[in-house]
C-alpha positions in Angstrom: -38.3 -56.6 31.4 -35.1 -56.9 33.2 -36.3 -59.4 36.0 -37.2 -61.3 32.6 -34.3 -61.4 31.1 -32.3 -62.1 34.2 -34.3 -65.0 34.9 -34.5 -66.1 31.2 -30.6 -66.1 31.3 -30.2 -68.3 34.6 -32.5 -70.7 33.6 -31.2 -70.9 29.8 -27.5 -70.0 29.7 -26.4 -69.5 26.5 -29.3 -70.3 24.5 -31.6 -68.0 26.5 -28.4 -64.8 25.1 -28.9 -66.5 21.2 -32.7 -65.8 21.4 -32.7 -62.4 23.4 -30.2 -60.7 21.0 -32.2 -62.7 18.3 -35.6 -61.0 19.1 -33.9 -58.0 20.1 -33.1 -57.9 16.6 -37.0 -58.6 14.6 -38.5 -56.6 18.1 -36.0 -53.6 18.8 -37.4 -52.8 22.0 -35.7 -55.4 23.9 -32.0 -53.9 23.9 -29.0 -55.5 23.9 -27.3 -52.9 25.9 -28.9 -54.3 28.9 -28.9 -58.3 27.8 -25.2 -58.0 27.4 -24.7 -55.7 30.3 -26.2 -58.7 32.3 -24.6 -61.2 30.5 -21.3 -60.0 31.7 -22.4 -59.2 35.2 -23.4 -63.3 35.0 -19.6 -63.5 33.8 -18.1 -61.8 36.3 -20.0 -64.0 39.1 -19.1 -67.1 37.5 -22.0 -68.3 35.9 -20.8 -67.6 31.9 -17.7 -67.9 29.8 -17.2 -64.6 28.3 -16.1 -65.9 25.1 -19.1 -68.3 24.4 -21.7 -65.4 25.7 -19.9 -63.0 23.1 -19.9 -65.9 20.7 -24.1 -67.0 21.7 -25.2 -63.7 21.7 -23.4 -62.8 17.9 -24.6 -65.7 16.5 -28.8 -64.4 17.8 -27.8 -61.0 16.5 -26.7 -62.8 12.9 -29.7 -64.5 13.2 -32.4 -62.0 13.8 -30.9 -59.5 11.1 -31.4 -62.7 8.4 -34.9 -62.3 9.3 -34.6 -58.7 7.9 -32.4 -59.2 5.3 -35.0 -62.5 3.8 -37.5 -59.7 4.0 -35.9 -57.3 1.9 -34.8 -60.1 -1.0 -37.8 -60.9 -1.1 -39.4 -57.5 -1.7 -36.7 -56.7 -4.4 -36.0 -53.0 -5.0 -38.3 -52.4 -8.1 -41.7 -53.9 -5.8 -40.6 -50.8 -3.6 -41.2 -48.1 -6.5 -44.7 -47.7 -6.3 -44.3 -46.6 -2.7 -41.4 -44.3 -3.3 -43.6 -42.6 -6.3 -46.4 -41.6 -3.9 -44.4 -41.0 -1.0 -41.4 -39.1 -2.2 -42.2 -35.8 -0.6 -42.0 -37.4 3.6 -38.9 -40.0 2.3 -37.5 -36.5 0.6 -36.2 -38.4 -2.2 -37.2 -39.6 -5.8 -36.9 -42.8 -7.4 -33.8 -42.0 -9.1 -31.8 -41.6 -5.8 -33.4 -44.9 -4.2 -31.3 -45.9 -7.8 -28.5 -44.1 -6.5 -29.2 -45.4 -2.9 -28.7 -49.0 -4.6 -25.8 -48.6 -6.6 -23.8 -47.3 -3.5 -25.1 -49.6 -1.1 -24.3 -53.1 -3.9 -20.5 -51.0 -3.7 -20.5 -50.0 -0.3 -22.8 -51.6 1.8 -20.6 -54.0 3.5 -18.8 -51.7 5.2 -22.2 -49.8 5.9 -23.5 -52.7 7.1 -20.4 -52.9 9.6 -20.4 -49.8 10.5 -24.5 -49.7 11.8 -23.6 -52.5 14.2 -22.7 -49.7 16.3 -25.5 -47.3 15.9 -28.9 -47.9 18.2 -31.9 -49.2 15.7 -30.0 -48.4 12.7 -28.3 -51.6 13.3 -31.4 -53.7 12.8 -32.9 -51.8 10.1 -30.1 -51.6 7.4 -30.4 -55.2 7.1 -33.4 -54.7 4.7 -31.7 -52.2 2.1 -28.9 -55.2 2.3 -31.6 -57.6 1.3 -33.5 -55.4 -1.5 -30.1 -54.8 -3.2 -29.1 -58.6 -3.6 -25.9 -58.3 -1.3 -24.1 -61.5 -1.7 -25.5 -63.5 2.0 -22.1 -64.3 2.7 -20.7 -60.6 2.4 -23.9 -59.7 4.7 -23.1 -62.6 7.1 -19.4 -61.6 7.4 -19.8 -58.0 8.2 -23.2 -58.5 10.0 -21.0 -61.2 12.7 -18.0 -59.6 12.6 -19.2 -55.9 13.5 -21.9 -57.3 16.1 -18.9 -59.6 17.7 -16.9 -56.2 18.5 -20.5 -54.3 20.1 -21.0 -57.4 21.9 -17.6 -57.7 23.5 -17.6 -54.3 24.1 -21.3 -54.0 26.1 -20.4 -57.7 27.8 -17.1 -56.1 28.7 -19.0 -52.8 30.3 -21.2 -55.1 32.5 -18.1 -57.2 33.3 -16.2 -54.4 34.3 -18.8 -52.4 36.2 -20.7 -55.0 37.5 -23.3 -53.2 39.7 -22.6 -49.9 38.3 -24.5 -50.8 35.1 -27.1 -48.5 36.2 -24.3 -45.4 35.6 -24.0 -46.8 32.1 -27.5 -46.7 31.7 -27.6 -43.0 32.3 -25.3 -41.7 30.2 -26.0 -43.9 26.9 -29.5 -43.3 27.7 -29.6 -39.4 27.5 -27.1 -39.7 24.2 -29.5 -41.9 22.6 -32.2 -39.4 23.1 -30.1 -36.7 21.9 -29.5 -38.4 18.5 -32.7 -39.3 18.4 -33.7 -35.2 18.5 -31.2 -34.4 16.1 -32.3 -36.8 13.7 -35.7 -35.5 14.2 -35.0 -31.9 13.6 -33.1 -32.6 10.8 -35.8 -34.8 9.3 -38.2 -31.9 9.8 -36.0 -29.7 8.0 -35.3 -31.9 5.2 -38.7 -32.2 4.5 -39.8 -28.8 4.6 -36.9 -27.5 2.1 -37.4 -30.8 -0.6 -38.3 -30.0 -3.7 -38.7 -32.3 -6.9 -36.1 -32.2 -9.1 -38.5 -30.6 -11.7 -38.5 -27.5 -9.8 -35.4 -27.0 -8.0 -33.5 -24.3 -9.5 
């Protein structure tokens, strides 16, 4: 995957950044932790202006999270009811606080959406909630571009910076993504076996 990328970004510059962080975006396996990291290795031997890379690869992250957020206006939140009602027990949560879920997220899910940029997968997948709760496109596309513009600069930055020492970054996000990962797991698995509907909690 790496030899990939590295050879999709030689041969086309700018646009090759737009449709990795795009597809990075719709297919979350390809990260952007290392498209970025190589980006600004590309930077630092001449080959890219930082600004238009953080600028190209922004615009691909906007674009892939409108693929999302089309998704999720077009579902609507009522078309996701049915699901909720027979799944409530492994989403440990009724339909009333996917209504609660909604009302927060149509006040608060700018800034939600903002602050996921920064969070591994989370940052692809709250584009659908944006989409099922009508968020105005241009809130979405503000805070969607404006919080991936900072995680951009920051990972083009890191491969800028370190250069060939990328690999040490790699190690240490790698193990603290897999430690979140756990935690979310075990709390996940205790959430679910302490849910009770709310006709028979206490």
């Amino acid at each position: 995957m790496t030899d990939f990328i590295i050879d999709l970004i030689s041969r086309a510059g700018y646009f090759g950044i737009f449709l990795l962080m795009a597809l990075e975006n719709i297919i979350p396996p390809i990260p952007s932790e290392v498209i970025m990291g190589l980006g600004g290795m590309a930077v630092a031997r001449g080959n890219m202006d930082l600004g238009w890379l953080i600028f190209w690869a922004t615009l691909g992250t906007t674009a892939g999270n409108m693929f999302w957020y089309e998704i999720g206006r077009r579902m609507g939140i009522n078309r996701f009811r049915p699901f909720v009602d027979r799944h409530s027990r492994w989403m440990t949560m009724e339909w009333e606080d996917v209504e609660h879920l909604n009302r927060f997220f149509q006040k608060y899910g700018h800034w939600v959406i903002f602050v996921f940029r920064f969070l591994p997968t989370f940052r692809t997948l709250v584009s659908l909630p944006a989409g099922m709760s009508r968020m105005p496109l241009w809130k979405f596309l503000l805070f969607t571009f404006s919080g991936s513009a900072i995680w951009n600069a920051m990972l083009a930055g890191a491969g800028l910076y370190l250069g060939l020492k990328m690999e040490w970054l790699e190690r240490f996000v790698g193990p603290a993504v897999v430690a979140l990962i756990v935690i979310m797991l075990l709390a996940y698995g205790y959430r679910v076996a302490t849910w009770k509907p709310r006709r028979l909690r206490g």
